[in-house]
N, C-alpha and C positions, 0 to 999 in steps of 0.2 A: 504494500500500500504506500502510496506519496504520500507525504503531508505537506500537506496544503497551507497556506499562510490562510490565518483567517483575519478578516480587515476589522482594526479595532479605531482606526484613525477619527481624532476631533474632529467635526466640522469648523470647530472653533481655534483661531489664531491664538486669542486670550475671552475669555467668557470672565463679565464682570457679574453676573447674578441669573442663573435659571437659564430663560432661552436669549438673553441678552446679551449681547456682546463682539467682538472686530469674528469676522466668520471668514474661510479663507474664502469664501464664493464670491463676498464681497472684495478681497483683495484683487483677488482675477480677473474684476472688469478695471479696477483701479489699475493697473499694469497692462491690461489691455489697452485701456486710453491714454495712457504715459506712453507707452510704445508707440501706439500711433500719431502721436503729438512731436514724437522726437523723430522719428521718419518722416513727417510731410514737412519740419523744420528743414531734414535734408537733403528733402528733394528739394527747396526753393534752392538752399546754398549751392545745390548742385547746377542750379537752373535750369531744373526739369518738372519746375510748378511753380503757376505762375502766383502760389497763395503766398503772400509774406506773413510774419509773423500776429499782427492786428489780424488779418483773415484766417490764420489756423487758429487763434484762438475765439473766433465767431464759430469758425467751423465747429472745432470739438466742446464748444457750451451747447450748438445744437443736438450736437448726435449724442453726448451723454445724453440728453432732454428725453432724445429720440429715441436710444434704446432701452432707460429706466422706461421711462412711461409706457411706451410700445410694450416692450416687455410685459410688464405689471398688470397692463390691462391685456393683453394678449391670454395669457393665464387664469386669469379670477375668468374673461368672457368665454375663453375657450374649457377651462377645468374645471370651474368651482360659479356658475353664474349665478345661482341659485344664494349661494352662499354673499357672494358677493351684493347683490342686490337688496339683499337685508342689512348687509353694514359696507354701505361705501367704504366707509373710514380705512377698511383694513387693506384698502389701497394703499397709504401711506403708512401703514407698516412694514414697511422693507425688513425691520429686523427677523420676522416670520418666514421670509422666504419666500418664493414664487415667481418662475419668471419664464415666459413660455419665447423660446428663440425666433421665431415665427412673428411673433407682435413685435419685438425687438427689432427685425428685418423692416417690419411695415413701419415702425417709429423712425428709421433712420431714412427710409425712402420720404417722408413727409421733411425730415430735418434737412436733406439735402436739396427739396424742393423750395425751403424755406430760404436757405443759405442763398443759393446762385438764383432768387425770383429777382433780382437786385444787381448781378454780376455779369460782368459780360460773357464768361464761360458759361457753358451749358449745363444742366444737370447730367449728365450721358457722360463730358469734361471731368467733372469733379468727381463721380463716381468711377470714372476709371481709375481715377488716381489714390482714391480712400481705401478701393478692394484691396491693394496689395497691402494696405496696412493691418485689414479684416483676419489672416489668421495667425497673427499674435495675438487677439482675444478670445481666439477659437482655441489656441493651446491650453492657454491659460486657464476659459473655461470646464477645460475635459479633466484638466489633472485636478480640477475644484470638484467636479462630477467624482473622481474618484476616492479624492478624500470624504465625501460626505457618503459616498458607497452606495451610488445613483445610478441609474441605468448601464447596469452592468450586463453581460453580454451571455450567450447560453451555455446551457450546464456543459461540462470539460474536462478531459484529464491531463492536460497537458502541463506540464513542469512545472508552469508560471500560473494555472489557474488560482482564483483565489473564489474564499467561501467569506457571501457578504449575509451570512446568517445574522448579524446583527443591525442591517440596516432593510433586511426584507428576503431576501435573495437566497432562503432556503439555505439548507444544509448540505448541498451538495456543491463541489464545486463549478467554479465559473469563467468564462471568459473575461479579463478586463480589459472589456471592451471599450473603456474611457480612453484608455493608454492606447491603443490601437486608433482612434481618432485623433489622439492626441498628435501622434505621429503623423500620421497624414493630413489630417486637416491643418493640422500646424505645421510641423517640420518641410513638410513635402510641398506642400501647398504654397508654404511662403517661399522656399526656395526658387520654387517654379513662377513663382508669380514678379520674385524681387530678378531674377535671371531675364523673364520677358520685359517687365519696368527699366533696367536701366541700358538691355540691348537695341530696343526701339526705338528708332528715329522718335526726337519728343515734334 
């Protein structure tokens, strides 16, 4: 028999009292947006966008906007509407969790419409340029999915599976399948993406 690593990992960076407190889920879109704050800072240096510094930081106050909120409500309308419609409120309880990637996408297509309604680039422009910063928060996101021990991947016997018996995932082992995203939608993704960005005639 293998034995299997069973995931006992905090969701919590530091927890100040009960379900309060810095989460790493929340640290991954923070590092997400640091990352793509400091990439579009240099593409301009590079001059291969034409945002300066006053317009990336328009930009990235929208698409936080864009993807909490998108996000937030993406979730409560797609998972819990019921629930939601009896307490708005727990809208802005972020501390609780909840965030569906999907309303996140549709927040940030509205903030990027917001952004260039004003600019002379296009939205089609600036969205080419934002994707390649898109999967350093995709990484970031997945290895947060696997600390909190979240959609993990199906039952397995392979070296590396792991048993997320403590977060739902039954007692058999698993694929973790966060890390396997993590990989590609981040590692692979960005390379591929930063490799076409800086080979392309701007």
């Amino acid at each position: 028999m293998l034995a299997f690593w069973v995931h006992d990992l905090s969701p919590f960076a530091l927890r100040f009292s009960g379900n309060f407190g810095i989460r790493w889920y929340g640290l991954a879109y923070l590092a997400g947006f640091v990352g793509a704050a400091w990439l579009l800072r240099r593409y301009h240096r590079a001059g291969r966008s034409p945002m300066d510094s006053g317009a990336i930081l328009d930009l990235m106050t929208a698409l936080v906007a864009g993807v909490i909120v998108g996000g937030r409500l993406g979730y409560f309308l797609l998972y819990q509407p019921a629930a939601f419609f009896s307490d708005p409120l727990m809208l802005f309880r972020v501390w609780e969790g909840g965030m569906a990637s999907h309303g996140g996408m549709a927040g940030v297509a509205v903030a990027l419409w917001w952004f260039t309604r004003k600019r002379p680039e296009s939205m089609l422009q600036v969205a080419d340029i934002v994707l390649t910063t898109v999967p350093i928060g995709l990484f970031c996101g997945r290895v947060a999915n696997f600390i909190n021990g979240e959609l993990w991947g199906k039952i397995s016997v392979v070296p590396w599976a792991v048993i997320f018996a403590n977060t739902g995932g039954g007692p058999g082992p698993r694929h973790p399948s966060q890390l396997y995203e993590a990989a590609l939608e981040g590692v692979v993704l960005f390379g591929y993406l930063q490799w076409r960005f800086w080979k392309t005639d701007v």
